[in-house]
C-alpha positions, 0 to 999 in steps of 0.5 A, a space after each residue: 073256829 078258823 081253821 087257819 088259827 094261826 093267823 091275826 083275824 081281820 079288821 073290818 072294812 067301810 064303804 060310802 058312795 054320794 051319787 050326785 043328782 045328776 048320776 043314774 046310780 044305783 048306791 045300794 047294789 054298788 055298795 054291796 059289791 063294793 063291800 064284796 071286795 072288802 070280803 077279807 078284811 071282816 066276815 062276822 056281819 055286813 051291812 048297808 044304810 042308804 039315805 034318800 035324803 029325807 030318811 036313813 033305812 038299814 039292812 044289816 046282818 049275820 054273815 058274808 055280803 052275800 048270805 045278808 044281801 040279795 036282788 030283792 033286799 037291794 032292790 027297796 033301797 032307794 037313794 042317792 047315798 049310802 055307807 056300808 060294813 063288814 066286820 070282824 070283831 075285835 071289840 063286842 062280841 059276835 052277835 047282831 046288836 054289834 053289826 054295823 053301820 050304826 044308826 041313831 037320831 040327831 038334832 036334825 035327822 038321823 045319823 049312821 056310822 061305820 067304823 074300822 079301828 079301835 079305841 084304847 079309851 074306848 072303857 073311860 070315854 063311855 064310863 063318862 057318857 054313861 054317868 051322863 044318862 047316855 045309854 049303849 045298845 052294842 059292845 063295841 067302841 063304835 058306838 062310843 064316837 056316834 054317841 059322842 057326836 049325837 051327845 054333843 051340844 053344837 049345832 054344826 055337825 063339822 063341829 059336833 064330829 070334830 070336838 067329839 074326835 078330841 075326846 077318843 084315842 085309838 085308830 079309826 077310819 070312817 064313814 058317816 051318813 046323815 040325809 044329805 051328807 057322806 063323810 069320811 075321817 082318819 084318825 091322826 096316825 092314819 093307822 087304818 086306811 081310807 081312801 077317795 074314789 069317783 065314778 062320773 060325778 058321784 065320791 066313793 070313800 073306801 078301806 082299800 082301792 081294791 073295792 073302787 076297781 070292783 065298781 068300776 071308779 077311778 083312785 084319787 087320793 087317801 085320806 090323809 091322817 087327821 083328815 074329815 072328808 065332807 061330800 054333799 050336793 056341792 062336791 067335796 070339802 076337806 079339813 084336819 080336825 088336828 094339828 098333831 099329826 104323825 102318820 103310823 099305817 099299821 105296817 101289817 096292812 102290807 104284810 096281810 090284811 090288805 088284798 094283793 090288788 090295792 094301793 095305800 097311802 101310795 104303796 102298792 100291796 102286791 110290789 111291796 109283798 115281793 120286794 119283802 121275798 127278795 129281801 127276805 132270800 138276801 138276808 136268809 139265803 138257802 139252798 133248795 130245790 123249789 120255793 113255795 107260798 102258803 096261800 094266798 097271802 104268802 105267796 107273792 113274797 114266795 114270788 119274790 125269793 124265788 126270783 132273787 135266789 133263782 130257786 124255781 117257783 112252784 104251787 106247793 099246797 091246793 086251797 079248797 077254796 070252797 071252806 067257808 072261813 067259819 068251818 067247824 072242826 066237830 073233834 079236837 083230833 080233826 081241829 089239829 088235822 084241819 089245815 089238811 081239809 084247807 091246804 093240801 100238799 102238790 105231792 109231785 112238787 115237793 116230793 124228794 126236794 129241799 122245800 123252801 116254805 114262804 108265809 106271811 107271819 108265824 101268830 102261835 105256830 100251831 099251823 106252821 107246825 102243820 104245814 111242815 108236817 103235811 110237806 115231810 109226809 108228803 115225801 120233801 127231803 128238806 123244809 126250810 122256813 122263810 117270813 115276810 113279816 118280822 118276829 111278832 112279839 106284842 098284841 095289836 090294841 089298835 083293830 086287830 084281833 092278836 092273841 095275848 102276849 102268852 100265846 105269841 110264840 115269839 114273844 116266848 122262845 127264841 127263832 132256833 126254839 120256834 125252828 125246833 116246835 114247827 119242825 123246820 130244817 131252818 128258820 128266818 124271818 125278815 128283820 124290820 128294817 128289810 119290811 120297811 124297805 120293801 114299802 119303798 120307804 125307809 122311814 120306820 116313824 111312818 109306820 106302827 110297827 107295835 106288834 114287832 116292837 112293842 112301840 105303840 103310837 100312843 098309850 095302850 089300853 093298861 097305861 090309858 089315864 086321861 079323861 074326856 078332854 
């Protein structure tokens, strides 16, 4: 188990670098460090194609980036391109036939794909593809669009990626490799981010900018929603695959899931994160004595409330950064304990204060429980709760993996009643206008704000009827 349960687990992160002939680049030790980057956002499996530019040859397994790849693995890529995944599993369970990327034969080679989304008609699409005689290896709905796409009757790969794009609904950011081509794609509400990087004369699409500091490459441009990047020996061409564009960024990217260090879709994380605290402390303002972050996603936006109240900052919990995020609590006592082997209370900081406590989101409640708990014990006369991220109230059907609606606790008790379960003094959480605001944009039709409000950009999975088009 996780022994932060109360968290939304993370989606998956994609990397493809295409090194043009002239760059002495080595594609697979760069997209291992770039997938090293992406760590956060999946850490069931990893791997890693490269193509030579006759053949594709994967490496893939169980595991962080690290425990599947090392020197002598890397060392028998030899290539100029590659793509790359780590994966958290949000559809199919977690086992090796799920690891990505994904690799099949095609009219004219082979192909491998590596995926971060999820697919609503991901069930009806592969129905129809199996009624057809097409058979499935994995679980996920990954394989659901490289199936489409090798099924497909076209001759032109463009063509073959953008007719099967038509028949899937959902959110999806990704990189295609084929011998001589890096492709990248998002879907139409850019729901999951995607980015262009360069370094000397080689592209390098990613999930977050982060992984092109990691290499040492220089940010160009997001992927735009509706977006198919295609990157080959003459340079870099781009398409929409769609008219019906609106673009919907998962607001919870900001939130959590992105590392404090990227920028999307021209926001940058860290700012966004404690502009929400400032905010945060002007709607919900208290008086107390010092201002804590849970770490490390709620520490920025305990940053921000800290210099909009003039409450002084200070480290409240010590992260045993040395917890694997696969930890196993072998006893239900010790799970409830298990917060304490993670975080552990900065006594000295908190003892005989009014304890301003800020995290990024409040899942179940069952670790916000806990952390009050740990900060009374630890002597703080007064724990006063504060979220950077609104009430969440409704499941993510679009890659990540929400509890159901049942076991949300705002979807059931009220934020007095939630106060009253954790053990607060007081409750708050920012409102949704007071989110979108710290993005810097003011326009909720920007964003999927499904989790919040229960307002999807499209159909979910209970209400998806349409067949393949």
């Amino acid at each position: 188990m996780h022994i932060l349960d109360d968290k939304f687990k993370e989606e998956c992160g994609v990397f493809g670098i295409f090194s043009r002939d002239n760059d002495d680049i080595d594609v697979a030790s760069m997209t291992y460090y770039g997938l090293y980057a992406l760590q956060h956002r999946g850490q069931e499996s990893a791997g890693i194609v490269v193509s030579n530019g006759h053949k594709l040859n994967c490496y893939k397994g169980m595991g962080l980036v690290s425990d599947v790849f090392n020197e002598s693995i890397l060392s028998i890529f030899d290539g100029k391109s590659a793509i790359g995944h780590v994966r958290y599993s949000t559809t199919g369970s977690s086992h090796i036939e799920n690891a990505q990327p994904l690799m099949k034969k095609y009219k004219s080679g082979n192909i491998a794909i590596a995926h971060n989304g999820n697919l609503v008609n991901a069930k009806l699409v592969k129905d129809e593809l199996s009624k057809d005689g097409c058979l499935f290896d994995s679980e996920g709905d990954t394989e659901v669009i490289l199936n489409l796409i090798v099924e497909n009757k076209s001759n032109d790969l463009k063509e073959a990626i953008s007719s099967s794009l038509k028949n899937i609904k959902g959110s999806y950011a990704l990189v295609i490799l084929t011998e001589d081509k890096l492709i990248g794609i998002r879907d139409p509400n850019g729901i999951r981010p995607l980015c262009i990087g360069k370094i000397d004369n080689s592209y390098i699409l990613c999930s977050e900018s982060c992984a092109l500091d990691a290499i040492g490459a220089d940010f160009v441009r997001d992927v735009l929603p509706g977006e198919i990047v295609i990157i080959d020996k003459e340079g870099l061409k781009s398409d929409r695959f769609t008219d019906r564009i609106e673009c919907k960024t998962c607001a919870f990217e900001y939130v959590y899931f992105a590392r404090p260090d990227s920028t999307i879709d021209g926001i940058n994380v860290y700012e966004s994160r404690v502009k929400a605290g400032k905010i945060l402390y002007r709607e919900s303002p208290v008086d107390a004595d010092v201002v804590i972050g849970v770490p490390d996603s709620g520490i920025p936006a305990a940053v921000g409330f800290a210099e909009a109240s003039g409450i002084p900052y200070g480290i409240g919990f010590i992260k045993n950064k040395y917890i694997a995020r696969t930890f196993i609590a072998p006893s239900k006592k010790l799970r409830e304990r298990a917060v304490s082997v993670k975080l552990n209370p900065l006594k000295m900081n908190v003892e005989g204060k009014r304890v301003v406590i800020v995290d990024d989101s409040i899942v179940r409640g069952t670790t916000s429980k806990r952390l009050v708990e740990i900060l009374r014990k630890a002597g703080a006369k007064e724990v006063h709760f504060r979220v950077s991220s609104p009430v969440v109230k409704c499941p993510c059907y679009f890659g990540i993996d929400t509890p159901y609606r049942k076991d949300l606790i705002g979807a059931n008790f009220s934020v007095d009643e939630i106060r009253q379960k954790i053990g607060a003094d007081s409750l708050a959480y920012i409102d949704i206008a007071g989110m979108i605001e710290s993005f810097g944009k003011n326009d909720k039709k920007d964003y999927c704000l499904g989790c919040f409000n229960g307002l999807y950009p499209m159909p979910t999975p209970d209400k998806e009827t349409e067949a393949l088009v």
